[in-house]
Each structure stands twice: as structure tokens, then as C-alpha cells.
C-alpha positions as CSV (number, residue, x, y, z in Angstrom):
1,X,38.1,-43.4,-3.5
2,X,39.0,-39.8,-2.9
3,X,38.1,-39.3,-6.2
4,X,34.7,-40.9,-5.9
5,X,33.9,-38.7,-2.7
6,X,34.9,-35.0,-4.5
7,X,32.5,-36.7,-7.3
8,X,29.7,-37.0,-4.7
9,X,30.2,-33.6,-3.3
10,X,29.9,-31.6,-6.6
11,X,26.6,-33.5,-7.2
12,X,25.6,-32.5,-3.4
13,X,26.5,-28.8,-4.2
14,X,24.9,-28.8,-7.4
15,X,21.2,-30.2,-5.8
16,X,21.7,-27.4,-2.6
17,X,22.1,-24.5,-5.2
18,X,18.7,-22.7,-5.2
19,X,17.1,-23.5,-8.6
20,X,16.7,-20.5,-11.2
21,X,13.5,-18.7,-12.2
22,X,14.6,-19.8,-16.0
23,X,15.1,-23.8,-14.6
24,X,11.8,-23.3,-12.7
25,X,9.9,-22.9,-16.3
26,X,8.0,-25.9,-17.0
27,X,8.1,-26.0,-20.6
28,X,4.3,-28.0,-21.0
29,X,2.2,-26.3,-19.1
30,X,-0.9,-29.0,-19.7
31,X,1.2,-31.7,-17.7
32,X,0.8,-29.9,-14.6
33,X,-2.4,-28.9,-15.4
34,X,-3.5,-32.8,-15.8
35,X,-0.8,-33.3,-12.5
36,X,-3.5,-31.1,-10.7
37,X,-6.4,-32.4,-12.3
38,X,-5.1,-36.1,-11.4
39,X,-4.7,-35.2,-7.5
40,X,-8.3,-34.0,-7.2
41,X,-9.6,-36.9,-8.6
42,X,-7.4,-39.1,-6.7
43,X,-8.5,-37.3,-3.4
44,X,-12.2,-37.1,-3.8
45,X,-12.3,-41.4,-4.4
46,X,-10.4,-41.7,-1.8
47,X,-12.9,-39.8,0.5
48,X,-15.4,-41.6,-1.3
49,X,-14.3,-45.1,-0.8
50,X,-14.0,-43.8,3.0
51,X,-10.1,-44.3,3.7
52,X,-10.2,-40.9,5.1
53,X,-13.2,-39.8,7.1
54,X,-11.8,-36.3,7.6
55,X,-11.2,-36.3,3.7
56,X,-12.8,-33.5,1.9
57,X,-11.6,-34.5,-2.3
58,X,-8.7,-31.3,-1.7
59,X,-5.5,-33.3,-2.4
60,X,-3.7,-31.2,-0.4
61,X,-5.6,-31.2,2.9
62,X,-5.8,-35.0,2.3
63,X,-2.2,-35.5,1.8
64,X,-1.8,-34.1,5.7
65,X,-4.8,-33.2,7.7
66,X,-5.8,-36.6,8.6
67,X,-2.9,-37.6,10.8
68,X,-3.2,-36.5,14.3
69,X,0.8,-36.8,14.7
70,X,1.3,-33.8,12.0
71,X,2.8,-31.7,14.4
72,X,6.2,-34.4,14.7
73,X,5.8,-34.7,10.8
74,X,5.5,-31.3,9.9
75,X,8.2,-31.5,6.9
76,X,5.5,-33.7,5.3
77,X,4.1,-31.0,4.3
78,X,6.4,-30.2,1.7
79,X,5.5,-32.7,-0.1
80,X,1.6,-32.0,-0.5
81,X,2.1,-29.3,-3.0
82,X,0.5,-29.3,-6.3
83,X,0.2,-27.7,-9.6
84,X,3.2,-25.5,-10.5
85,X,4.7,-24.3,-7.5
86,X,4.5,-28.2,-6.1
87,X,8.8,-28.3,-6.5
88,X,8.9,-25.9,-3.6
89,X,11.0,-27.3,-0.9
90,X,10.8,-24.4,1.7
91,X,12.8,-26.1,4.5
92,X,12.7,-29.5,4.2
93,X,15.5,-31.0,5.4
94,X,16.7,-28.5,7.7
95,X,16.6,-27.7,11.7
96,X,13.9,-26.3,12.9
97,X,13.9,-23.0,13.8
98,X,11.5,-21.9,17.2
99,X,10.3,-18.2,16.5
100,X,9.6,-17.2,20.3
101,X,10.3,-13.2,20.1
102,X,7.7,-11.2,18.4
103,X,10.1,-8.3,17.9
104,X,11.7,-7.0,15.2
105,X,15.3,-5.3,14.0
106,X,15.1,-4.8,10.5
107,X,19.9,-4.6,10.3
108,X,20.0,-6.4,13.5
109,X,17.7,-9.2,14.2
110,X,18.5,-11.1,17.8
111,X,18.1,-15.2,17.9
112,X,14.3,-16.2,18.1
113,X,12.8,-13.5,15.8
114,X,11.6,-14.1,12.9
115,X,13.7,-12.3,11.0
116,X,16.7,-14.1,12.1
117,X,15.5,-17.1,11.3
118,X,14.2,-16.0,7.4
119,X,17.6,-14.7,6.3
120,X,19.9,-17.2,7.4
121,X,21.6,-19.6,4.6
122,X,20.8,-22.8,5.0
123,X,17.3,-24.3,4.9
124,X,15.0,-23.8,8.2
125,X,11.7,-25.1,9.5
126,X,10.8,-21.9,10.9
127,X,7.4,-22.2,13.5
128,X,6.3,-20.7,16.3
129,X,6.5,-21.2,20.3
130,X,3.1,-19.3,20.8
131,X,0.7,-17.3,19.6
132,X,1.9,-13.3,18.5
133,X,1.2,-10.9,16.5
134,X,4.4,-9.5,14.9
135,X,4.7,-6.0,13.8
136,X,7.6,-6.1,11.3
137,X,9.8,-2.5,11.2
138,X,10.4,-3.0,7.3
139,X,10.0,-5.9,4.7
140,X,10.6,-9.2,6.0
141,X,13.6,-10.2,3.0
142,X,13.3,-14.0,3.0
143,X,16.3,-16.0,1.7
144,X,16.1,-19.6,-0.1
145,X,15.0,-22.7,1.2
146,X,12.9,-21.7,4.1
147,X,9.1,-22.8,5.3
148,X,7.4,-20.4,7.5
149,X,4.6,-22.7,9.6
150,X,1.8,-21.1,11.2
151,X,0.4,-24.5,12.3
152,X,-1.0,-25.1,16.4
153,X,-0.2,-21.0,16.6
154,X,-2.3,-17.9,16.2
155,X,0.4,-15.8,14.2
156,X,-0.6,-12.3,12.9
157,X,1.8,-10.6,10.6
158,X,-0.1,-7.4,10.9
159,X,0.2,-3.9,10.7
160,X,3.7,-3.2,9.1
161,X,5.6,-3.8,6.0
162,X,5.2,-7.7,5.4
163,X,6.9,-10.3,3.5
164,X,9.2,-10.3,0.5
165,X,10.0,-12.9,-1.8
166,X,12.9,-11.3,-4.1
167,X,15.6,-13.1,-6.3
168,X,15.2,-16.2,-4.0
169,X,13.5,-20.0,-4.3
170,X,11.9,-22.6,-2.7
171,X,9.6,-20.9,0.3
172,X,6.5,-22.1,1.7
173,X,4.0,-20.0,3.6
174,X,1.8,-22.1,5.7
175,X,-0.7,-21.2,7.7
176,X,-0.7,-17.3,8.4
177,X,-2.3,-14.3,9.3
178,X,-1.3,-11.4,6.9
179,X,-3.1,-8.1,7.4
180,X,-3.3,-4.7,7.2
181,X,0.4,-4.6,5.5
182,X,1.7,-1.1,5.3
183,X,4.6,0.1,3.3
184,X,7.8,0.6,4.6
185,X,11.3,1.5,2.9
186,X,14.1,4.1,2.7
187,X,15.6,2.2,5.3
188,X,18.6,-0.2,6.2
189,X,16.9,-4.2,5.8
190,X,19.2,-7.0,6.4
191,X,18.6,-9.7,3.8
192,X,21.2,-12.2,4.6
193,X,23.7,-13.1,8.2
194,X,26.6,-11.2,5.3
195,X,24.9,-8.5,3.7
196,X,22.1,-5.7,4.4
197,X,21.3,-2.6,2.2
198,X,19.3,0.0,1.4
199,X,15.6,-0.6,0.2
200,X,13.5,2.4,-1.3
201,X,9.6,2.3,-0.6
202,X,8.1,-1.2,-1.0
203,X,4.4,-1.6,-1.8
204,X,2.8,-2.7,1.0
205,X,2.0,-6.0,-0.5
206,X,0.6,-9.1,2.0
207,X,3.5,-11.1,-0.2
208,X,5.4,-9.8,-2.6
209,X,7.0,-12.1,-5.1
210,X,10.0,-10.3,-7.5
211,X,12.2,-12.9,-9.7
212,X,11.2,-15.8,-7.5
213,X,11.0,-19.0,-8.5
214,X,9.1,-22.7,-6.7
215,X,6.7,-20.8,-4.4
216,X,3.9,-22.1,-2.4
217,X,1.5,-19.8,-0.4
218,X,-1.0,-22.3,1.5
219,X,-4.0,-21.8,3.9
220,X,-3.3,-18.0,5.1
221,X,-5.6,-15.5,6.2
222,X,-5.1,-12.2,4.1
223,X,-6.8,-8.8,4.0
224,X,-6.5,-5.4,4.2
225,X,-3.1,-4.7,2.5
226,X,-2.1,-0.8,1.3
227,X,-1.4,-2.2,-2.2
228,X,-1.5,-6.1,-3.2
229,X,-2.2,-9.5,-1.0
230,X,-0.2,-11.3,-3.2
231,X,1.5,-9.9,-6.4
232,X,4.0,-11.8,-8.2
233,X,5.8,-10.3,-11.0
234,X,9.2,-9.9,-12.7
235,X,9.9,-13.2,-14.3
236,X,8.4,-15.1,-11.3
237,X,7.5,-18.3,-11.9
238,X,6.5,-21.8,-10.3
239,X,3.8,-20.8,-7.8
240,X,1.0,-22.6,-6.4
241,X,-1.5,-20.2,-4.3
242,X,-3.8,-22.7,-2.7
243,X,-6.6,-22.9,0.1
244,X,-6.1,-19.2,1.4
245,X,-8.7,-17.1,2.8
246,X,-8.8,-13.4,1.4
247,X,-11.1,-10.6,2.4
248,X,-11.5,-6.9,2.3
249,X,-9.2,-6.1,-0.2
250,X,-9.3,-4.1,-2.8
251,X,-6.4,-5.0,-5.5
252,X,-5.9,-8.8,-4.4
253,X,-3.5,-10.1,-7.0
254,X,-1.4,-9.1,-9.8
255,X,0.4,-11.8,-11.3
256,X,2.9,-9.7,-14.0
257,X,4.7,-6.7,-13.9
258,X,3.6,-5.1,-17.0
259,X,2.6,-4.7,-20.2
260,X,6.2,-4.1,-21.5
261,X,7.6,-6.8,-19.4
262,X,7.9,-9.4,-21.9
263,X,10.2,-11.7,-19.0
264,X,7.0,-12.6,-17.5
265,X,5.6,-14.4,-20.7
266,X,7.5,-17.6,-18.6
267,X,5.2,-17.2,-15.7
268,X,3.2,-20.2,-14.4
269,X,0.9,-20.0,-11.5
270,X,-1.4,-22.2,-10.2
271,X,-4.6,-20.8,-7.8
272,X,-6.7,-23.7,-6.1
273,X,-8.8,-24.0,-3.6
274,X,-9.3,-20.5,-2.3
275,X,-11.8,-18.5,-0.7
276,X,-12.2,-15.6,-2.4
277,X,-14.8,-13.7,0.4
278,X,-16.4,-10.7,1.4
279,X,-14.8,-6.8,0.8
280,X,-12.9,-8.2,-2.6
281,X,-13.1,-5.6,-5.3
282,X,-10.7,-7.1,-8.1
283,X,-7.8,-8.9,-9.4
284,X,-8.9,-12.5,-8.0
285,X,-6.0,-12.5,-10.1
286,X,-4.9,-9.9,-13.2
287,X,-2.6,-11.2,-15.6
288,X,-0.4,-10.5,-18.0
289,X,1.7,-13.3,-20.4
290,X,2.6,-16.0,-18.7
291,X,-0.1,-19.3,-18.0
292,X,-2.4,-19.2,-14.7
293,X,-4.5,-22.6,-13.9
294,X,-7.3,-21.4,-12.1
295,X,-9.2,-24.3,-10.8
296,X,-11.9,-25.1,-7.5
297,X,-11.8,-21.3,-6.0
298,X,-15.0,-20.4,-4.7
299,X,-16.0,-16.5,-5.7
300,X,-18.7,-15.1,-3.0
301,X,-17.9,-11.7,-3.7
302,X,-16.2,-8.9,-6.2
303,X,-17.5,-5.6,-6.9
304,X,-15.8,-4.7,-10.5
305,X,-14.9,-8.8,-11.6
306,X,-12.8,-11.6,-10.9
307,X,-10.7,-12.5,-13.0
308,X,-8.7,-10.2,-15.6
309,X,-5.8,-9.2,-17.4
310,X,-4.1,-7.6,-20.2
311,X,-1.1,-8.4,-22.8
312,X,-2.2,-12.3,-24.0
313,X,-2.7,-14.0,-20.8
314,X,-3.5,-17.9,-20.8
315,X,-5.8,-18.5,-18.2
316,X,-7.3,-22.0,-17.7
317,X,-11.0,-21.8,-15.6
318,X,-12.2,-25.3,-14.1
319,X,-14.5,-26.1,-11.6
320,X,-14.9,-22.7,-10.1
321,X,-18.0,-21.4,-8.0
322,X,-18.8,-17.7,-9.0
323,X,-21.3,-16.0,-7.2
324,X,-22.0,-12.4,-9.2
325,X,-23.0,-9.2,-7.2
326,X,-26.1,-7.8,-7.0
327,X,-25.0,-4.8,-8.9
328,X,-25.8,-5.3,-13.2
329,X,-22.6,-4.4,-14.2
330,X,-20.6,-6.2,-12.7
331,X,-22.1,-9.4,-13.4
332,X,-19.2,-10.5,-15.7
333,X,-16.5,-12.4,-14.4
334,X,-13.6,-11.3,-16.9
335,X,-11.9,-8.0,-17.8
336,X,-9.6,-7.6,-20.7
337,X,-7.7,-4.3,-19.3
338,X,-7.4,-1.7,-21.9
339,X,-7.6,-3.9,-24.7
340,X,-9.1,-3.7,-28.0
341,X,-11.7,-6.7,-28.8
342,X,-10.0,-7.4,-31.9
343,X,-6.8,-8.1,-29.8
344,X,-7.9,-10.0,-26.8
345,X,-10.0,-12.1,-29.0
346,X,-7.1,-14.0,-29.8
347,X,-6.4,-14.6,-26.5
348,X,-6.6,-18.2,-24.4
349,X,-9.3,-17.8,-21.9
350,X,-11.7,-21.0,-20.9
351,X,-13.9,-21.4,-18.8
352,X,-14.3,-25.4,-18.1
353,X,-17.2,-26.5,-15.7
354,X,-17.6,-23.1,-13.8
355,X,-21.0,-22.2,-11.8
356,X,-22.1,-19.2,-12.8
357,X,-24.4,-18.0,-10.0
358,X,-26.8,-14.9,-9.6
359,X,-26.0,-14.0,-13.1
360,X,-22.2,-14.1,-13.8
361,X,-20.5,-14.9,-17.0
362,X,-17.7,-15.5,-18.3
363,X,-16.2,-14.4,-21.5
364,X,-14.2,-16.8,-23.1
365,X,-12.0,-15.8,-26.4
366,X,-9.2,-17.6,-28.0
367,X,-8.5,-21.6,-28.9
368,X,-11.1,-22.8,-27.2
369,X,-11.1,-26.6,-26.6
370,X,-8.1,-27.0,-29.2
371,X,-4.7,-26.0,-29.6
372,X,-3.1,-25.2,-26.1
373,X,-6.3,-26.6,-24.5
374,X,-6.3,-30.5,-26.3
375,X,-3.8,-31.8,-24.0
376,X,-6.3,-31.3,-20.9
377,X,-9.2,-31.7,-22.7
378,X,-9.4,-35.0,-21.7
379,X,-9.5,-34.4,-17.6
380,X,-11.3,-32.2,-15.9
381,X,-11.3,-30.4,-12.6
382,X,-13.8,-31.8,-9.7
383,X,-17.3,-30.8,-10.6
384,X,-17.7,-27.2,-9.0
385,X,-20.9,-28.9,-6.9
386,X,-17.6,-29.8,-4.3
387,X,-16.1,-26.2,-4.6
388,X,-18.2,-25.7,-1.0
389,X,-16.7,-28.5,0.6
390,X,-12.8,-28.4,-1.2
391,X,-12.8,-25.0,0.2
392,X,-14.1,-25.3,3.6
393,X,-11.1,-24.9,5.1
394,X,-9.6,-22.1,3.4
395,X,-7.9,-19.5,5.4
396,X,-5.1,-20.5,8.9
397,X,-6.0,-23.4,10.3
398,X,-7.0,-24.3,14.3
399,X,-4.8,-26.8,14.6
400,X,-4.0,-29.0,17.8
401,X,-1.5,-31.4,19.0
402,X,-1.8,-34.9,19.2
403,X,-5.3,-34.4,16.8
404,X,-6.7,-34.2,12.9
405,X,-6.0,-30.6,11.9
């Protein structure tokens, strides 16, 4: 019996371990890609059949907007991801965690600040007792297993260094205002209850993503960062960005550290459902290696393009809504960076059922519908005619108690 018990607890250590970037890699992309695919079709017949009148065909609204008691089933959540970040746990299973100080100690953060709650060990709900704005003193250095959840609050994380995701898995970032992020560094920053160091000069990214692995940003408000709203690079992997709400921005998303960085050739990110809006200049994202499903954004504004990237990207366009600036040159949705046509010609870029409005285009190069395409070929993304509706609710939420969100 004793036996069968230390037997049990190895297994139970060896599922609480946080999960590598290199286990994180899903080595066939196209099966999430039809797992996505699959979601949205199963959401929008639902709405149509009318088993959920507050449905709107995005699976993951669907999957937890409708019940009015989401509030005292807020770990539900966790499992309403999709694409490939949808193995991120954040907190489930853990205590919740009340954030009711707005303050800040970046070495020694008191009980009820954020921070405290972010770098503890074990898994935490982490939400909020009110509405604040919090003005962090340097990067707020998440540790494994958490959820933040913006949800029935007004949070602002506004107008100092923001978050950072580094060397750590399974977070969720639910329904928060990011803004007008600053850098911060050459300071102390506590990143666990045992151990604080010295970090040089960070970005000023809204989210900053560095070697992690099972991500999921969902339905935040972003603008107005000094560098990126959310980059991800590194060897990151296993990220779903979904149903956010950017603006004002100039360089909104790098997804890849660089051209020399051969690690990230294992990223995978998914980017549904988002609002791309008004003030965006570029990088809706910018790749580089790595395999980015890009499927039901609506584009209502860029000023240089959309969607671009350099060193042999795969990116996967479906169902997207593009609406091209008024300026002639910069009609075109794609930019190969610095790259040679007789390279990036090689490259894997579809576009699948897009709506190219007020002159955009999108320039394809690579397999086409065969090779690392056939495997998907056979699904597609919801018709970009529901990209309007999908989207509606892109951004933080007004949620209430006791009431559909």
C-alpha cells in the first residue's frame, strides 16, 4: 500500500511540474489548425439552431458568456481556450487570490497586491476586489500556473513597466486594460517568495513573452505601449492571442526574436478574433520561423500593413476582414522584411477566404493549397461575412454579477 501511495505521488509531481517550451511544441501544426476550425463551426450552429441567444459563432465567448453564474465558475474559463495556446491552465485548480491594493513594491510586495499574488508558487485565481488602475514600479515577473481575471472590474495596468512572461508556463490574461506601458529596469524585481534579482532595461512591451510556453492572452484592451503590445520571442511557443482590442500602437506584435534565432523555428501561435482598430501602424503580427494561424481578426486600420515577417514564416490567413487605408501604398496587406523575392517566394503564406476591402491584397507565395496546407484544406474558418459579429466583443468586457457577460 505504501508503495502504491509514493507511486501516486511521483505521478502527482510529475503533472504539477510546469510543462517545457520543447513539450509545448505540437509537432502537427494542421491538427490544431482543424481543432480551431472545428470550434468555430461548432459555435456558429449552435447559435444558429438558437441554444444560445447570446451566442455570437466565437467558440470562446460561447463556451462562457452565456451563463449568468460565471462569476462562481470563473475557473471555467480555463477550459474555453483554443488553437495552440488552448493547454494553458493559468490557475485552475488553485485558491483564489483577491487583489485589493493597487500598490506596488517591485523586492517587497505586501499581501493583496498584485504582485504578491503573481510570483507566488503554487497556482492562483488571481481577480480583483474593485476597480484600479495599477501603476507598476518595474516589470510585473509572473511565475507558472497563474490566471490574472479582469472580469466584473475596471482594471488598468497603465502607465509603468507591465507584464512579463519569462521562462514560465501556463498563464492566462483575461480581461485587462494594458496601456501606455513604459520601460523600467536597472532595478531590484522580485520574481518568486525565494528569489529576486537584478533586471537591466526591459522594453516596455504591454506583454512580453521570453521562453514561455501554454499562453493565453484573451479579451484585453491594449494601446499605447513604448515598444510592443504583445511580443513573444525566444523559443516561445503554445499561445493563443484571442478577442483583444488593440489601438494606437505603433509596433503591435513581434512574434520571433530574430533572424539568427533559429530556436524560434518551434513557435506556434494562434491570433483569433481580434480587433485590430484605429492608430495601428504595423506588425498585426511580424514573424519569423515558427507557424502563426491567423484566423476571424477584423483589420479596420494599418498605415504601413498588416501582416509581415521575415526568415520563412508559415502563416495561415482564414476568414479575416481587411479594410485597406486610403493611402495607395499601403493597400497591401503583407510585407516580406528585407527579403529578396526569390527567397520569400518559397515561403508558406495563404490567404484562405479573407475580405479584401477598399483595395487590400494579399500576397501569397509558397505551397499553396498543397504540402503543409492539404491537411486543412478540407475545413475552413467561418466565412469572414461573421468577422463583424465574432469580433464584437473584442477588447475587456462589462461584466456583471448574477448576469450574461
Amino acid at each position: 500500500m505504501k508503495i502504491h501511495f509514493f507511486a501516486l505521488c511521483l505521478v502527482f509531481l510529475c503533472l504539477i511540474i510546469p510543462i517545457s517550451v520543447a513539450s509545448s511544441l505540437v509537432q502537427d501544426p494542421e491538427i490544431i489548425v482543424q481543432q480551431v476550425q472545428e470550434s468555430i463551426n461548432n459555435a456558429t450552429k449552435r447559435r444558429n439552431l438558437g441554444f444560445f441567444s447570446c451566442g455570437t459563432g466565437n467558440p470562446i465567448d460561447d463556451c462562457w458568456r452565456c451563463d449568468p453564474d460565471w462569476a462562481n465558475n470563473r475557473q471555467r474559463l480555463a477550459d474555453c481556450a483554443i488553437g495552440f495556446g488552448k493547454n494553458a491552465l493559468g490557475g485552475k485548480g488553485g485558491k483564489m487570490y483577491v487583489v485589493t491594493d493597487p500598490g506596488d513594491d517591485a523586492v517587497n510586495p505586501k499581501p493583496g497586491t498584485l504582485r504578491y499574488g503573481a510570483i507566488q508558487n503554487e497556482p492562483l485565481w488571481i481577480v480583483f476586489a474593485s476597480d484600479m488602475v495599477i501603476k507598476l514600479k518595474e516589470e510585473l515577473m509572473m511565475n507558472s500556473y497563474k490566471t490574472i481575471d479582469g472580469r466584473g472590474t475596471n482594471v488598468h495596468i497603465a502607465g509603468g513597466p507591465c507584464i512579463t512572461i519569462q521562462y514560465v508556463s501556463n498563464i492566462i490574461i483575461h480581461g485587462i486594460n494594458i496601456h501606455d506601458c513604459k520601460q523600467g529596469g536597472n532595478a531590484y524585481v522580485r520574481d518568486s517568495p525565494e528569489h529576486y534579482g537584478w533586471r537591466t532595461i526591459s522594453d516596455g512591451d504591454g506583454i512580453s513573452i521570453f521562453t514561455g510556453s501554454n499562453i493565453w492572452v484573451d479579451h484585453c484592451s491594449l494601446s499605447s505601449c513604448t515598444d510592443g503590445l504583445i511580443d513573444a520571442i525566444r523559443g516561445s511557443t503554445a499561445i493563443t492571442i484571442s478577442n483583444n482590442y488593440m489601438t494606437h500602437h505603433n509596433k503591435v506584435m513581434l512574434l520571433g526574436h530574430s533572424d539568427s534565432f533559429t530556436e524560434d523555428k518551434n513557435m506556434q501561435v494562434t491570433i483569433a478574433f481580434n480587433h485590430f482598430g484605429e492608430g495601428l501602424v504595423q506588425r498585426m503580427p511580424r514573424c519569423r520561423f515558427g507557424y502563426f494561424h491567423v484566423v476571424n481578426n477584423d483589420y479596420t486600420e494599418w498605415q504601413m500593413y498588416a501582416i509581415g515577417g521575415s526568415a520563412g514564416p508559415t502563416i495561415n490567413s482564414q476568414g479575416n476582414r481587411f479594410f485597406a487605408p486610403n493611402n495607395q501604398f499601403s493597400k497591401e496587406v503583407t510585407k516580406r522584411e528585407d527579403t529578396p523575392d526569390s527567397v520569400w517566394k518559397s515561403w508558406n503564406w495563404r490567404s484562405q477566404g479573407d475580405l479584401m476591402l477598399n483595395g487590400a491584397y494579399f500576397t501569397p507565395s509558397g505551397a499553396g493549397a498543397s504540402g503543409i496546407y492539404a491537411r486543412a484544406s478540407s475545413l475552413s474558418a467561418r466565412p469572414s461575412s461573421l468577422v463583424g459579429s465574432i469580433t464584437s466583443g473584442a477588447g475587456s468586457l462589462s461584466c456583471t454579477k448574477n448576469s450574461r457577460c
